[in-house]
N, C-alpha and C positions, 0 to 999 in steps of 0.2 A: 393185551394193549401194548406190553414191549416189543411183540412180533410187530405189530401195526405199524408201532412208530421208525422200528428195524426199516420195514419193509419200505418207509414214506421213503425213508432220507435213501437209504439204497437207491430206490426210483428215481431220484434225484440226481445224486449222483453219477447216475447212469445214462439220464436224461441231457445232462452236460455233457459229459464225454461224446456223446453223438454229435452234440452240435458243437464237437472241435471249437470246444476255448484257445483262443493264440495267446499270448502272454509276451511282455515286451518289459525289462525289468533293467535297473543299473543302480548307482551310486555316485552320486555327484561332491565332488574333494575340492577343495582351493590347491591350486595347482605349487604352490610355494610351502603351506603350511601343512595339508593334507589334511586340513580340519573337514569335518560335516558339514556341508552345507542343505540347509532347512529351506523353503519358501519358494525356492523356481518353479519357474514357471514351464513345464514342457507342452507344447504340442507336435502332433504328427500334420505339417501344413498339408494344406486343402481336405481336411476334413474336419470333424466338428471333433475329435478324441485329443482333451489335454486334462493334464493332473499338476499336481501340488507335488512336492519332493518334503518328505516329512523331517519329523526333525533330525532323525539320524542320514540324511539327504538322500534314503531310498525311495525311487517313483517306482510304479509299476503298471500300466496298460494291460486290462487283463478283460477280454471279449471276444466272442464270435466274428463281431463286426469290423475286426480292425481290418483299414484298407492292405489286402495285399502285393505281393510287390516290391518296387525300390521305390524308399520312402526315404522321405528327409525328415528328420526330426531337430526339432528349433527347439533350444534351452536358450531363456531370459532368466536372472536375476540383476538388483540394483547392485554397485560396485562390477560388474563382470563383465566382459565380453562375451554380446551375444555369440551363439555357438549353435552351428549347424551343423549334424552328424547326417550321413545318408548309411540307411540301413535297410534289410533286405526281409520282409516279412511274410513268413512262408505259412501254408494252409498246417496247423495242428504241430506245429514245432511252439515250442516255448523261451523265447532266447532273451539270455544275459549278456548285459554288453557291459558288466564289471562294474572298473572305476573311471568313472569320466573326470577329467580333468579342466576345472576351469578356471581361466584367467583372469586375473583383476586386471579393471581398467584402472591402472594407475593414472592417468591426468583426470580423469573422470573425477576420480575422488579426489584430488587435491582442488580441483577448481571448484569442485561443490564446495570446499572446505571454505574458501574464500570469496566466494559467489557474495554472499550479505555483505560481507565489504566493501564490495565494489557499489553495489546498490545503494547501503543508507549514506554514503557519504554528506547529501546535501538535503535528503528527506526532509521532509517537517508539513505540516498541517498546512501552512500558509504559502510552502514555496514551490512545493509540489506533489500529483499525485499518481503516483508510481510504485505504491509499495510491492505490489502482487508480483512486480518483475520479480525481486528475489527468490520465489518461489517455483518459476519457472525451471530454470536449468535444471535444479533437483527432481522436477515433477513429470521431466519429459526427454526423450531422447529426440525429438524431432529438432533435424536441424536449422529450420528456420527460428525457432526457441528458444534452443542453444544462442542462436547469432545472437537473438533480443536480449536475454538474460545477459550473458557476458560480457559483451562488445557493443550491444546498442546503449544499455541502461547507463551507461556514463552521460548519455548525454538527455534524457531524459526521456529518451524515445518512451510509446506509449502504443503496443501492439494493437493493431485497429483503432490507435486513437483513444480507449478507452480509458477515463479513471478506476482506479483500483478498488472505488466501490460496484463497478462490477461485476467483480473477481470473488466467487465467493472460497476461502479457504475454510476449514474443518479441521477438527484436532479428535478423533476418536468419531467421528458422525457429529461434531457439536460445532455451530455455527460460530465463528470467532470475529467477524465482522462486525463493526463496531455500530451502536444503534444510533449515535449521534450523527456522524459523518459516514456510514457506510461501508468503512475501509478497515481494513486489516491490521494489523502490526508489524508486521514482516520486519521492520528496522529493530524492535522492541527485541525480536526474539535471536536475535546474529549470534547469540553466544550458544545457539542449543542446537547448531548444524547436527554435531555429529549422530545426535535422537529426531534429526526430524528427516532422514531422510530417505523414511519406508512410506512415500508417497504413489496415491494414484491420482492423477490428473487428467481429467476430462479438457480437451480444448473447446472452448466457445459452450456452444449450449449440446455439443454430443453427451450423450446418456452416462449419467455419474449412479451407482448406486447409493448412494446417501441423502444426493439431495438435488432436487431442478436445474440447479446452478446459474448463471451466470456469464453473461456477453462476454465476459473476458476469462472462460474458464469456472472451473471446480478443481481445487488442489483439498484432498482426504491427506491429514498427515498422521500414518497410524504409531501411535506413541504407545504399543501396548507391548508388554515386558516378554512375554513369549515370543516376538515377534523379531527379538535383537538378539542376533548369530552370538555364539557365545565369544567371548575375547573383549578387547580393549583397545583403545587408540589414546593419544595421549600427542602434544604438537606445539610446539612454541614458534611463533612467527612475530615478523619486523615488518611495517608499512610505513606510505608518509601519505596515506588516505584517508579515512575519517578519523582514524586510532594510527598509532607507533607501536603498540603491542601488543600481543594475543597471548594469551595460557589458556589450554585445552586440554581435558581427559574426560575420557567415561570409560563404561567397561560393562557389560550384558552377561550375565548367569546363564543362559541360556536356558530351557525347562531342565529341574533337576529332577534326580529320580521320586522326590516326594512329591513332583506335581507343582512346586512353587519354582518361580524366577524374577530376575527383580533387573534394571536396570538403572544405571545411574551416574551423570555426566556433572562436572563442574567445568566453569572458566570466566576467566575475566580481558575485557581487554581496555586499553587506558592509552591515555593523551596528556599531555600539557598544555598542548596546540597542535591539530593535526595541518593539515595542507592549507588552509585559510587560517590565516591571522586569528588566534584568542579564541580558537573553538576549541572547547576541552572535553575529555572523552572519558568517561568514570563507566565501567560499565560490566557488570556481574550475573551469572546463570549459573541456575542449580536446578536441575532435574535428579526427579526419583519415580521411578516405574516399579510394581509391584504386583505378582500376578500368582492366583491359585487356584490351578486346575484339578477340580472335586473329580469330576468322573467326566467320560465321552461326551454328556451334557453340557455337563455347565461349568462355568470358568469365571470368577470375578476380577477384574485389574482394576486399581488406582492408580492414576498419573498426578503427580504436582511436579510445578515449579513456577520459581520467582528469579525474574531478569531484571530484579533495578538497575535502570540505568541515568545517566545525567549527561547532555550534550550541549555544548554551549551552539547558539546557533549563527549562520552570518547573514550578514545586509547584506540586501541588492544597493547597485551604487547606480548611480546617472555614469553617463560618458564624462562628466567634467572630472569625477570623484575616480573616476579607474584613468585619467589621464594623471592628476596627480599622483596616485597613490598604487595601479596596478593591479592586476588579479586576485593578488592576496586579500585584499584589503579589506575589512572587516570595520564596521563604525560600531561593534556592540563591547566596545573592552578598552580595559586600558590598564596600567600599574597601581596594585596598590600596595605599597611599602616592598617597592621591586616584584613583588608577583601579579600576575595575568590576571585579569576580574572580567570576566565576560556578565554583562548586564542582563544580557537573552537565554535565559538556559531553561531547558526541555528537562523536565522530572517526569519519569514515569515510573510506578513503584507498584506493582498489579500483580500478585500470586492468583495462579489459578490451580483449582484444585477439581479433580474427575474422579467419576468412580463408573467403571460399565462393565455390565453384566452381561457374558456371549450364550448365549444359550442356543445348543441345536436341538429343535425339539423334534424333528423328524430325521431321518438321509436327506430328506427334498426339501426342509424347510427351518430355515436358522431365523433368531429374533437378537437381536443385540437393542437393551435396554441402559439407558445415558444419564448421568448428572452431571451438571458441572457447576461451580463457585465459584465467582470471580470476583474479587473486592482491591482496595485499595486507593492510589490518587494519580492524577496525571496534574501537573503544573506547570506554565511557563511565565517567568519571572520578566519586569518591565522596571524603570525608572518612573515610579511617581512624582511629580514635581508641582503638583497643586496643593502642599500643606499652605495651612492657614491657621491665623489665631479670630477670636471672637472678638469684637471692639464695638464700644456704645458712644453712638455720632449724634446729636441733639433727638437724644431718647430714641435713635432709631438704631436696628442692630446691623451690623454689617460686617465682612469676613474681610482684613487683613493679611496682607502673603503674596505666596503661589511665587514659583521661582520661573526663569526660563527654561526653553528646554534643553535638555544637557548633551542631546545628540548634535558631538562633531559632525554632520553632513546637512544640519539642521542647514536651510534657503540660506537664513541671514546672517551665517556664518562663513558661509564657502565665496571667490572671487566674483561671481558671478551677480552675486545682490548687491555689490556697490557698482557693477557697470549697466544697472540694468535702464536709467536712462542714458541714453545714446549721447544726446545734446550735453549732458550734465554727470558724465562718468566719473568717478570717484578714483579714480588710475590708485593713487597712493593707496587709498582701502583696499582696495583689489588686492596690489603686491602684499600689503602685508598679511592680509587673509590668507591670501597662497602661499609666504613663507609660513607661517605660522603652520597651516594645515599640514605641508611637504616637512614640517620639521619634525612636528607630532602628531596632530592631527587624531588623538586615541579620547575616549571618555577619560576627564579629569574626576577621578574617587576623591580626592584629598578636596578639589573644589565644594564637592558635595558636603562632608562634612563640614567644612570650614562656615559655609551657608548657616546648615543647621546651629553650627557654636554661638554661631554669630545672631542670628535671630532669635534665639533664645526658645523656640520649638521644633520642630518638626517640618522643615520647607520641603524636602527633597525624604524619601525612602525608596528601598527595595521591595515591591509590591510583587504578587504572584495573582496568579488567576487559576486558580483550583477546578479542577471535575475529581468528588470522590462518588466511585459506584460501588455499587451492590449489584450485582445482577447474578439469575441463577437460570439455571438451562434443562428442561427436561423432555427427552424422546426416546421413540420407540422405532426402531428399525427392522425390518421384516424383510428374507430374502426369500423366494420361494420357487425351486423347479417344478412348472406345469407339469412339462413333460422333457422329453429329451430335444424338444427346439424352444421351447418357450420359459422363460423365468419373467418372475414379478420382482418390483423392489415396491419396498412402501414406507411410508414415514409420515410418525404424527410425531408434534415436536410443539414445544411451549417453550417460552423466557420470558423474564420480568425484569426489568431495571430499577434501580431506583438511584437517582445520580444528584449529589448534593453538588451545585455549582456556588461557588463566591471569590471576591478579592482575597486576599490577609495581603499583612505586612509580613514580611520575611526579613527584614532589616532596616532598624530607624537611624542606621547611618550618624549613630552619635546621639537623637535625638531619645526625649523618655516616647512621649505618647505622640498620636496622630489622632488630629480633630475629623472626624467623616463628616464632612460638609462638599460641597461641590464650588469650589472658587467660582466656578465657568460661567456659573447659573446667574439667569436674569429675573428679577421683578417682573411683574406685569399688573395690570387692573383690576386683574380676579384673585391673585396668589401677591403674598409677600415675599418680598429674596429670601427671607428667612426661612421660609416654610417650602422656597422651590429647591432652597440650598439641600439641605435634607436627604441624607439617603434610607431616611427610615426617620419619619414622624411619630413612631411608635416611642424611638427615645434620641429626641435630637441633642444636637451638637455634642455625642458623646465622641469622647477619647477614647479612642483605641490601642491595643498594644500587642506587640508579635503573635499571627499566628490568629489572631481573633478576624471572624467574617467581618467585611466592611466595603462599602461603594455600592454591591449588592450580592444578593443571597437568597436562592433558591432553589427549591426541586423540583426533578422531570422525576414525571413517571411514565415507563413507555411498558405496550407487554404485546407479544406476539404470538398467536396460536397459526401453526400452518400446520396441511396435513399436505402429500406429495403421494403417488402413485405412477408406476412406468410397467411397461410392459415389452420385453426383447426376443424380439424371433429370429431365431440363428438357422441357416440353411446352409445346403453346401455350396450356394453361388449367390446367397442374396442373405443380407440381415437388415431389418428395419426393427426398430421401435417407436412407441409414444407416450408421452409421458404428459402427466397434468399437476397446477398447483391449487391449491387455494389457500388464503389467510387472510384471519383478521388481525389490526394492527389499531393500537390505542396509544395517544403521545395525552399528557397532559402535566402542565407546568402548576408548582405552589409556592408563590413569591411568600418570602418570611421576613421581606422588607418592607414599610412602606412609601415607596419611592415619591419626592418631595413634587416631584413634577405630573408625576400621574399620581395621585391619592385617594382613586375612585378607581384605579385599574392595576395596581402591582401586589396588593396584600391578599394574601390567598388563593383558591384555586381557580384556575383559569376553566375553559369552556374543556370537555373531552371531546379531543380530536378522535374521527376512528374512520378505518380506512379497511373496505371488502374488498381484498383483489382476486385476480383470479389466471391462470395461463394455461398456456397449451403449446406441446411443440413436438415435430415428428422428424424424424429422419430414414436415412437407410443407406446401406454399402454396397454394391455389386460388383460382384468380382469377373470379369472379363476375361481373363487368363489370369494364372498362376501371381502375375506380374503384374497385370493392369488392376488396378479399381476404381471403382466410380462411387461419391458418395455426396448426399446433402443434407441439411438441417435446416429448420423450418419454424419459427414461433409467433408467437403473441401471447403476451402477457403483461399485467400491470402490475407494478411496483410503487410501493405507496413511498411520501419526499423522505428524506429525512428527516430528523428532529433538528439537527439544524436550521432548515430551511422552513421551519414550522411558524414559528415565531417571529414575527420581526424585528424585535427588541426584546431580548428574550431577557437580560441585564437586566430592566427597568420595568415592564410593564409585562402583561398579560395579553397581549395584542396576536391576533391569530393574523397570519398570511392573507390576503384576500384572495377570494376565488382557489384556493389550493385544493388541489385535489392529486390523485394518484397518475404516476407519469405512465403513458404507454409504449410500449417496445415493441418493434417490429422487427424481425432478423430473418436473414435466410443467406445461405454460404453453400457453394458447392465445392467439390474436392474432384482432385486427379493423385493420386499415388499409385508409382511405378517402384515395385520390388526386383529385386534381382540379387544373386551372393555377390554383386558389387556394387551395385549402384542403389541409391533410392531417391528419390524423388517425390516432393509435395509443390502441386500447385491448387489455390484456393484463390477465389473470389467471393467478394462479400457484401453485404448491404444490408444496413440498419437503421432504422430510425428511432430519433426518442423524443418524445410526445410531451406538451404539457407538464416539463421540467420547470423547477424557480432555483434561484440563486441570491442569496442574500450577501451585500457587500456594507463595510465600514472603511468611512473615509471621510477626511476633512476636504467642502467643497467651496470653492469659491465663483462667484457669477451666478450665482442661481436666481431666476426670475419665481413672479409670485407669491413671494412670502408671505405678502401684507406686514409689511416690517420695511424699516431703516435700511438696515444690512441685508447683504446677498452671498452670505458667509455662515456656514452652518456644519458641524459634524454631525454626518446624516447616516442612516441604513439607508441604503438601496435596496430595494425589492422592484426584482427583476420575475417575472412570472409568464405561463403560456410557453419558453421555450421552446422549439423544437429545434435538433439535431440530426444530420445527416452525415451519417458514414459509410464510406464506401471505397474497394480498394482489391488489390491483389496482394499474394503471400507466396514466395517462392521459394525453396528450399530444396538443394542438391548436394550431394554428396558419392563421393566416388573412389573406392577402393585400386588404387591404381597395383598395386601390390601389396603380398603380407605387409608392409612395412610405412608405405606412402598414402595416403589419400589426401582429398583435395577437396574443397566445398565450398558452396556458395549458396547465398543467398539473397533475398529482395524484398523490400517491401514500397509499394507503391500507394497512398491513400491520398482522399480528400473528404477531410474532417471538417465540413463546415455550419453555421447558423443556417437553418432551410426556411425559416420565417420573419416576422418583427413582431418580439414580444412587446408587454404592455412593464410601464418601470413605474412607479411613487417611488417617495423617499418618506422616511418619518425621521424625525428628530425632536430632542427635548428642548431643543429652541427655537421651534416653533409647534402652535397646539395642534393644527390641523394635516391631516396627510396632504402632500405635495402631488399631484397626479400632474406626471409631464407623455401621458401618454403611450404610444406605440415609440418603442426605441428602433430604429431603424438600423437592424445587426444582418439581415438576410444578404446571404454568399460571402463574408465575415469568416474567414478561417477561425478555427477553434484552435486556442493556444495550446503549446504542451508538449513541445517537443517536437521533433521533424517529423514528417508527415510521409515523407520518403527515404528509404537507408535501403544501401547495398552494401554485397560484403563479398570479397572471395578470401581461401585461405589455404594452406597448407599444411601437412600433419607430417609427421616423421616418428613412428615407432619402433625400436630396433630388440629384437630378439633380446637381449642384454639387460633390458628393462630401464631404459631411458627413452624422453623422450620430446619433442619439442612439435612449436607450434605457430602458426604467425599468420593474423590477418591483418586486411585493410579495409577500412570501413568507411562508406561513404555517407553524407547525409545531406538533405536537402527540404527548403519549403517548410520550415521553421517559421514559427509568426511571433509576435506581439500579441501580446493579450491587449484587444481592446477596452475602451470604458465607453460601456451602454448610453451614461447620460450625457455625451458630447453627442451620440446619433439621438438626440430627442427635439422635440419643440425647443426646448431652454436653450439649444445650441442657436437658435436663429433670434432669441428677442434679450432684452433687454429688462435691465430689473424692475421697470414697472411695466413688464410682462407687454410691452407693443416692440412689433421687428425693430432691428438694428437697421437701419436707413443705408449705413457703409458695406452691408454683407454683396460679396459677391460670392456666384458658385462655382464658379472656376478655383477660387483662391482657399474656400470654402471643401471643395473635393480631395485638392491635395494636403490638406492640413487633417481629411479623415483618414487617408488611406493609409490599408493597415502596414506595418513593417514587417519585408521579408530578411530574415539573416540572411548570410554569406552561407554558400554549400563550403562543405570543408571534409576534409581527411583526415580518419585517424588511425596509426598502426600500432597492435601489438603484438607480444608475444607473450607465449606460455613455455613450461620447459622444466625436467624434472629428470630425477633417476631413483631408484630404490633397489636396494639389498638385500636378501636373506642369510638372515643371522644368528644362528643356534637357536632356528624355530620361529625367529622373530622378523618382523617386516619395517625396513628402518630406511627413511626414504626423503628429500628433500623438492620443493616445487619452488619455483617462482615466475611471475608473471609482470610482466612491464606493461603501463598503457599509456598511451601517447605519449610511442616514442621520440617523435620529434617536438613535441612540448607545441602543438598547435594551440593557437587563442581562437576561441570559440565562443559563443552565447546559448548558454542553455534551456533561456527563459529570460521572461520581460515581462511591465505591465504597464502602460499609458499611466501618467497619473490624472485624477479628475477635480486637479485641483482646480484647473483654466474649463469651466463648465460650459463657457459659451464664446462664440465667434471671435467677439471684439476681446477678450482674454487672453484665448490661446494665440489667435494672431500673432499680439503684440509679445508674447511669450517665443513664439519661433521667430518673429524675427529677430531678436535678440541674438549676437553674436555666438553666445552661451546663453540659452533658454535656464531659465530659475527653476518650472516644474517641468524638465524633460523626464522620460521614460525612464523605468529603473531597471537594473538587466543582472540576471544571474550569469555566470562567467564558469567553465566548465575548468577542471582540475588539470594543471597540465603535466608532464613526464612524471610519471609515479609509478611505485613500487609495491610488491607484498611478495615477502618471503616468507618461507617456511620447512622446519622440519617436525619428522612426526615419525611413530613409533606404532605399530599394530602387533598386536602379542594376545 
């Protein structure tokens, strides 16, 4: 039997050497430190042979097959300059090419470093939705991507137009997208660059191993402890953009010899007032990665971290309020006892914790199995100004109170509401409104208390509006080589949410308790004030006090099983794949109030929403010469609303959306990329549609017909439903090695982002009982807001042997809109409040009062610019970047207001000298800064 088994492996052996194995071997060094470098990526181009660099950063290419010849072999890793070796591979020679030396991209990494700063600066749920850019520069070296990340996202731009709930991001294979609003965190997470940036990012809908993805991309951020080069960074920097300052360090174990590594980052960065007036910037990350490698099989890591952070936010202002008061200007803050009080502040306080498990169970087939736990609260804080006390009026109960409202920008505070008749202008009110505003013009805190002293309860508090979740994530991920052209990815995957939403008080502003009663609420025939006051009949007119639910309180429950399957076939002149999804998706609400206005529809569980979807999408690459390729991508698939957009009153009642159902997406995009060792080039075209979208708005309206009611005055939801969207556009991106030292780049993007239909709009509100149906809103060829719709960019680069190095573009942008409001395009625009036309409408006067607003096209330049050291081993280096350098005034964003609902309103509203409810307009940051140095060791 030992002769046998002698004899097999002999045979073996033997059997190899005949068919002359070639072997192709080195050792890849950080060119500065001479460290190991683990994880590159090598191929030998145009053919299908690349490998991994292990952790002591030896590759090795070792087959019959390898193409003979002169050959170019291409080294990628993140931080590095790609690096192209041409080497010469002979029939049955075996050849080492030593130590290869590779270079850090120094600007690379300092820009990533301050990438999220540049992006969350004006973030937030309500003013806009761009989170994904941050994640782009990190996720991709293409330079039309680069332009967006860096240089576009200042001004809100939005690649294809897309919000960032189509972006889907991933943290280990685990879906981080939010189940409410669909979007990401990407501003949440600014303090944990230096662990998030072992990213793979799929663009649009090309083939991501993890998961289906997403119109606006797949960014995989892999946060797993074997995976962080051994060493440290370590970086303190100065801005006057969202924050003034930054502290960073982490530092990666790398695999040690027992098999275990661990990695682990802290930092904070903080504000008093960053670049707008009274936004303060509190803001803390702690990551811990931990990893242990049993055997060639199997390997377990846990990732946690927690990024509390606190942002005070700003107001959009009208043209009247930025003529007084300027860019800066901010209506959510003011002094109190000489310190800054911002009234609007964003808590988000969310530890999430992972544990996955990699397991190869074959050579051809790896499974990586996923947890994640995510818990904690998101708040944002408001001025309540409706306390009231209880009072008995001949036997009958009524509420007593309720203050004004205490926003300085408030109509009936500013110049413009004492001249709002023409014939009968108030000249003196005017001046002194406007000295008064120009003098101070900030939220008076001492007012507010003095209120409370003085009424003897609770007029005015500091109110919050809570989301705490639960949510947990469980999937199963499967990679599998067919054969030598074919791999499978697959994934089944589950989450559950369970998200407690309500009011509290966070501050009684002097006062003890707060009566939960609703001032606002009216009597009617069928209900008493008392019982409509009520935000819970369960226990009225109770007193509350900090910190306890109030106004209302309830939970979602949402849960989602999806399973995903792809298939990729790799050739030496063609690759295509196809990939499919399906899920089912369940939302269901359980009011724990019960609300005085609906008393038959908020206590308890609402109806279970559930939603089948299902997609498909294929693509493929061909390569034409070495240099040319041709590629496209292809899909359909539906996506079920949000949970936002589920309910239409989700606060008070139980009320499901009408007619909702799952939006459908159509995409297809084709590709040109030309390669060359100088040059590269992307050009894309593209076209999308999305189907059967709704959008839920709140806002106080005035003019509204049909009530069946006195008043034409109501704070209402909108529900906007039916949707459909049409984008469509080119993608340009060029870049040019002019020498070692110089290149040059440019890029473009060209879209039109518009409404391709006329949805159907109702409103509901708690002051009045029946839904309001005004019909088909008339939005069709209606640009979709969000930022320019066109940007170009050229630039310049300058890297010098010495290891400095600088950078400077110009950036243009154009076709900028206004966000319209739906219900001035509806019936209610043309009649009158008891619902027959307005007799005076003309349509001439009538068209130019709808059309929508285009911004001004504008310029903006910066630069970047840096140098770094080597220092008794160590890498000590400084960066800074300037953006809009001439301090351009811009508009970032806008939105109609709907206060003027109908003809004879808004008219009389623009012809006014200075309009009372004109448009409100985000204002983009002008000459700013972020410096920084930083230490790698």
């Amino acid at each position: 039997m030992k002769f046998l088994i002698f004899l097999l492996f002999f045979g073996m052996g033997f059997s190899g050497s005949l068919a002359q194995e070639i072997s192709l071997e080195g050792k890849l060094v950080d060119a500065q430190t001479y460290k190991e470098l683990p994880g590159a990526k090598l191929q030998i181009e145009k053919s299908f042979f690349e490998t991994i660099s292990d952790e002591n950063g030896v590759f090795l290419f070792y087959s019959k097959d390898l193409p003979l010849g002169e050959q170019i072999l291409s080294i990628s890793l993140t931080d590095y300059k790609l690096l192209r070796i041409p080497v010469i591979i002979e029939k049955g020679i075996n050849k080492d090419l030593g130590l290869i030396l590779m270079q850090p991209v120094l600007a690379d990494y300092a820009s990533q470093i301050s990438t999220i700063s540049l992006s969350d600066a004006e973030l937030d749920e309500d003013e806009a939705h761009i989170d994904n850019l941050a994640g782009l520069l990190q996720a991709s070296r293409d330079v039309f991507l680069n332009a967006a990340a860096f240089d576009f996202s200042q001004t809100f731009f939005r690649p294809r137009g897309l919000d960032s709930e189509h972006g889907k991001v991933l943290i280990n294979g685990i879906e981080m997208n939010k189940v409410y609003t669909g979007r990401s965190q990407w501003s949440a997470w600014g303090g944990l660059n230096d662990v998030q940036r072992n990213q793979v990012f799929s663009m649009g809908l090309s083939p991501s191993e993890v998961s289906f993805g997403g119109l606006a991309g797949t960014t995989n951020i892999i946060m797993r402890a074997s995976k962080y080069a051994k060493g440290g960074k370590a970086s303190i920097a100065a801005a006057n953009r969202s924050y003034n300052g930054r502290l960073m360090a982490s530092y990666g174990s790398g695999e040690l010899n027992n098999g275990w590594a661990y990695a682990i980052s802290a930092s904070r960065r903080f504000a008093n007032e960053a670049y707008v007036d009274g936004t303060l910037y509190d803001a803390n990350a702690f990551f811990l990665s931990v990893e242990k490698t049993f055997n060639k099989k199997h390997s377990l890591n846990f990732t946690g971290f927690y990024t509390p952070n606190i942002r005070g936010k700003s107001s959009p202002n009208t043209e009247e309020v930025f003529e007084l008061k300027g860019r800066k200007y901010n209506a959510y803050w003011g002094y109190q006892d000489d310190e800054i009080r911002n009234s609007r502040v964003r808590e988000i306080k969310e530890p999430v914790l992972m544990l996955n498990h990699f397991w190869n169970f074959s050579e051809k087939v790896s499974i990586n199995n996923n947890f994640a736990f995510q818990f904690g609260k998101m708040g944002n804080s408001r001025i309540d100004f409706g306390g009231t006390r209880r009072a008995e009026v001949n036997d009958q109960s009524g509420y007593i109170g309720g203050g004004t409202n205490p926003d300085p920008t408030y109509y009936q505070k500013l110049p413009s509401y004492y001249l709002r008749f023409a014939d009968n202008a108030n000249y003196e009110g005017a001046y002194l409104a406007q000295q008064d505003f120009k003098e101070d013009g900030q939220l008076d805190w001492q007012q507010l208390y003095n209120a409370n002293n003085a009424a003897g309860y609770t007029v005015y508090a500091l109110a919050e509006d809570r989301s705490d979740d639960l949510k947990f994530d469980l999937n199963s991920i499967i990679s599998a080589k067919i054969n030598d052209n074919i791999d499978l990815n697959g994934k089944l995957g589950f989450s559950y949410l369970n998200s407690h939403n309500f009011a509290s008080i966070k501050d009684m502003l002097g006062g003890d308790t707060y009566l939960d009663v609703d001032f606002f609420a009216e009597g009617d025939r069928e209900t008493s004030l008392e019982n409509r006051a009520q935000s819970d009949l369960q226990n009225p007119n109770r007193s509350v006090s900090e910190n306890e639910p109030y106004k209302y309180n309830f939970r979602f429950y949402a849960s989602s099983a999806k399973a995903f399957g792809q298939l990729n076939f790799d050739y030496d002149r063609l690759d295509f794949y196809s990939a499919f999804i399906a899920s089912q998706t369940s939302y269901q609400r359980d009011g724990l109030f019960q609300n005085g206005n609906y008393p038959d529809n908020s206590l308890g569980k609402s109806e279970q929403l559930s939603f089948t979807d299902f997609g498909g999408k294929i693509g493929a690459n061909y390569k034409l010469t070495a240099k040319h390729l041709l590629g496209f991508n292809a899909a359909w698939f539906t996506k079920p609303p949000n949970l936002r957009n589920s309910f239409s009153n989700s606060r008070q009642n139980n009320e499901v959306v009408q007619g909702l159902k799952s939006e459908q997406i159509h995409n297809i995009d084709f590709n040109y990329r030309y390669r060359s060792p100088n040059i590269k080039a992307r050009f894309s075209a593209y076209y999308t549609q999305i189907k059967d979208a709704t959008e839920i708005s709140f806002y106080y309206a005035d003019g509204l017909s049909g009530l069946g009611r006195n008043s034409t005055t109501a704070f209402v939801q909108e529900v906007l439903s039916g949707i459909d969207k049409q984008h469509l556009g080119l993608e340009i991106g060029i870049e040019a090695q002019l020498t070692s030292a110089i290149k040059v780049k440019a890029a473009g993007a060209m879209g039109q982002f518009i409404y391709n239909n006329n949805p159907e709009l109702y409103l509901t509100s708690d002051d009045f009982n029946e839904i309001v149906d005004y019909g088909t809103s008339y939005l069709k060829n209606y640009r979709i807001a969000g930022g320019p719709q066109r940007a170009a960019q050229i630039g310049f680069e300058y890297r010098d042997a010495d290891y400095w190095f600088f950078a400077t573009t110009a950036n243009f942008f154009s076709h900028a809109f206004l966000d319209i409001s739906p219900l001035t395009r509806t019936a209610n625009f043309l009649n009158d409040s008891d619902g027959l036309p307005i007799l005076s409408y003309d349509e001439n006067v009538a068209e130019q009062l709808l059309k929508q607003e285009k911004f001004n096209d504008y310029i903006l330049v910066n630069a970047i610019g840096g140098k770094s050291w080597l220092v008794k081993g160590k890498f000590i280096g400084f960066f800074i970047s300037l953006n809009n350098i001439f301090d351009k005034l811009y508009k970032t964003g806008g939105f109609e207001q709907s206060r003027n609902a109908n003809y004879r309103t808004l008219k009389q509203d623009q012809e006014r000298e200075t309009p009372i409810f004109a448009p409100k307009y985000w204002y983009g940051t002008g000459a700013s800064y972020f410096a920084m140095v930083y230490l790698r060791f």
